[in-house]
N, C-alpha and C positions, 0 to 999 in steps of 0.2 A: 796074464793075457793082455796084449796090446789092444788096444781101444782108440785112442787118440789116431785122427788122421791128418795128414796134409796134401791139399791137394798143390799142384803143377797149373796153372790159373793158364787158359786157352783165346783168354782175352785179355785188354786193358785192365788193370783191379788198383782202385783207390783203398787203403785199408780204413776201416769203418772206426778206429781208435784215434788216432795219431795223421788223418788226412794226408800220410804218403804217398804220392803216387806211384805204387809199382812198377805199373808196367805189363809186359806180355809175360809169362812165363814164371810170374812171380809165385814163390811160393807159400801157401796163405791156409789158415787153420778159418775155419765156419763156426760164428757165434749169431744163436739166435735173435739175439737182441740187436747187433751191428754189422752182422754180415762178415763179408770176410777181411782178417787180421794179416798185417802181418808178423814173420815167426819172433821179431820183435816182440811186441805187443801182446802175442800169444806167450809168451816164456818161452818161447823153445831154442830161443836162437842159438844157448849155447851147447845144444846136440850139434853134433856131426852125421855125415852122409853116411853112409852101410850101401851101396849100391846092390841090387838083385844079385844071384850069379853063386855064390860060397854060399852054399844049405852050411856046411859046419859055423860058419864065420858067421853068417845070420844069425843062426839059433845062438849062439854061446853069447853074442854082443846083445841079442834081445835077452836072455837069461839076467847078464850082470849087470843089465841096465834099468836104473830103477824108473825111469822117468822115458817113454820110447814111441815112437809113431812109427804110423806104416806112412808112405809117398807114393800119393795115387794120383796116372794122368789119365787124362778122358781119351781114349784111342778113338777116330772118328771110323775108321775102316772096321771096327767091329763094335762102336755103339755101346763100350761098357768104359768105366774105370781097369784099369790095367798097375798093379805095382810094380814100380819103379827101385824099392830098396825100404829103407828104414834109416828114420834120425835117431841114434841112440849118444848114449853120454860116451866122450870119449874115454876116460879111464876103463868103462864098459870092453871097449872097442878093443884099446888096448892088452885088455885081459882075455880077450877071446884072441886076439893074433896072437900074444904068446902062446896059447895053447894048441895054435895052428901052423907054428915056424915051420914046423918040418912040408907043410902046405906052401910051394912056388907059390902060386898066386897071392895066398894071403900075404907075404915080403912083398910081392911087386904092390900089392894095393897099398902097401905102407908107405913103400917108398915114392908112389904117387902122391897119395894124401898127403907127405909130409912137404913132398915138393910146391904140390899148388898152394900150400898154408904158407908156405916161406913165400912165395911168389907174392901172393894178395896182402901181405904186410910190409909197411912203413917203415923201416927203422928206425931212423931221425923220430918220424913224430912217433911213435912207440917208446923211444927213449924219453923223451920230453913229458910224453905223457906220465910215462913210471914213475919219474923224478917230481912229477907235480903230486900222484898219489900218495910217495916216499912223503910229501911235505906237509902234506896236507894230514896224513893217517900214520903219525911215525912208529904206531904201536901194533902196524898189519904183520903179519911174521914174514920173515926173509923170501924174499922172491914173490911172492902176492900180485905183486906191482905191476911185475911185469907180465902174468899171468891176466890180471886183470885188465892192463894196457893192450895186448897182443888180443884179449877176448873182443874189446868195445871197440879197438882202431881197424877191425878186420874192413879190408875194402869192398865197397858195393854191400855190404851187407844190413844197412840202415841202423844198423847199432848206434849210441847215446854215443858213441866215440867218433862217427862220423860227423858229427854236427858242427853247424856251426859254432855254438857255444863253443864246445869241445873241441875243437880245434882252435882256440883263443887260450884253451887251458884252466876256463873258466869254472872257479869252484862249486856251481852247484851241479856242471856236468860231472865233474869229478866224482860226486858223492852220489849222483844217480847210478855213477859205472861201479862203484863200490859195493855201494848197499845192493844193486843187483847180484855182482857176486858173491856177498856175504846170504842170500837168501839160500841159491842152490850148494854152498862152499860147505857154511856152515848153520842150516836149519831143516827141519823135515820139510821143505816147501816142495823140491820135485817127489816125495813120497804123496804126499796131499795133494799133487796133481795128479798122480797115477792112481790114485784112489780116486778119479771123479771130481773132485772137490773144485767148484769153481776157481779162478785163478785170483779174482780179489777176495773172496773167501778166505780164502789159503793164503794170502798177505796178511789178511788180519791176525788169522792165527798165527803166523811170525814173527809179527812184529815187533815185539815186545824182546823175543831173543834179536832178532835183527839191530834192533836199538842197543842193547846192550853190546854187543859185540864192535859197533861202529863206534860210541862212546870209549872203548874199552882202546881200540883201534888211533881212536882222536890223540890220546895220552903217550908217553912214554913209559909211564911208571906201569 
């Protein structure tokens, strides 16, 4: 059962972690303690969209997705929240379009999403990034790099790849974009969020694999 929401911000929204300024439209998760996040700072950043519209395509990507929100905006003409889709994992997503090819629509939503993905990506600085993570973690497995450069450099998306640092190639961004994706890649941290589990909660209980993995990463051998 999905829990976790996001809503579509209908105003200016500073995020209450990380003092980004959003902006209109931004889309931002609600913590008691700091108000609203964004998908940064919430962990969600690395779901993708699921748009409304495909009942098969919804259901199967919320099924295989272990980690998934609903996107909810405030309609003002009828005074409720209204959903908009769902951010599920993409491997998720993936496996519910195969099982949907024979589904027009779900091929043209592929071939969208893959389009606008290619659009909103760098390659130059994607490349440069890769080659800095290659240098820095020579013990990540084959292709990671880029995986993880293409995750953090996405444009407009406030990622640790947009930064300043980060965009200098600067090693402690490097390691922030890493060990981010060493959390969801390889530890239970999005199961422990879909169980409720607060989000630094659920870092502590990783951390210890996270560390191993990123030391194991640092090495050759």
């Amino acid at each position: 059962m999905i829990d976790l929401k996001v809503f579509i911000a209908s105003s200016d929204v500073t995020c209450g972690e990380c003092g980004e300024a959003l902006g209109r439209h931004a889309w931002i998760t609600l913590a008691e303690d700091k108000g609203a996040l964004c998908l940064s700072c919430a962990d969600l950043d690395h779901l993708v969209f699921l748009p409304s519209g495909g009942a098969a395509l919804t259901r199967r990507a919320g099924k295989y997705s272990t980690l998934a929100a609903v996107v909810l905006k405030w309609s003002r003409a009828r005074k409720r929240y209204e959903r908009q889709g769902l951010l599920v994992e993409e491997k998720a997503l993936e496996q519910a379009e195969q099982e949907c090819l024979a589904d027009a629509d779900a091929r043209a939503r592929r071939r969208e999403r893959e389009a606008e993905r290619r659009e909103d990506l760098d390659q130059q600085y994607i490349a440069s990034f890769a080659a800095r993570v290659r240098q820095l973690y020579p013990g990540c497995p084959p292709g990671r790099e880029i995986e993880i450069a293409e995750h953090a450099c996405q444009k407009y998306s406030g990622r640790v790849g947009r930064s300043a640092a980060a965009k200098t190639l600067d090693a402690e961004a490097i390691r922030l974009a890493v060990i981010a994706h060493i959390r969801h890649a390889e530890t239970r941290y999005d199961e422990l969020l879909a169980s409720s589990i607060e989000r630094w909660d659920a870092r502590d209980l990783v951390k210890n694999v996270a560390d191993q993995v990123l030391a194991r990463w640092q090495s050759l051998d």
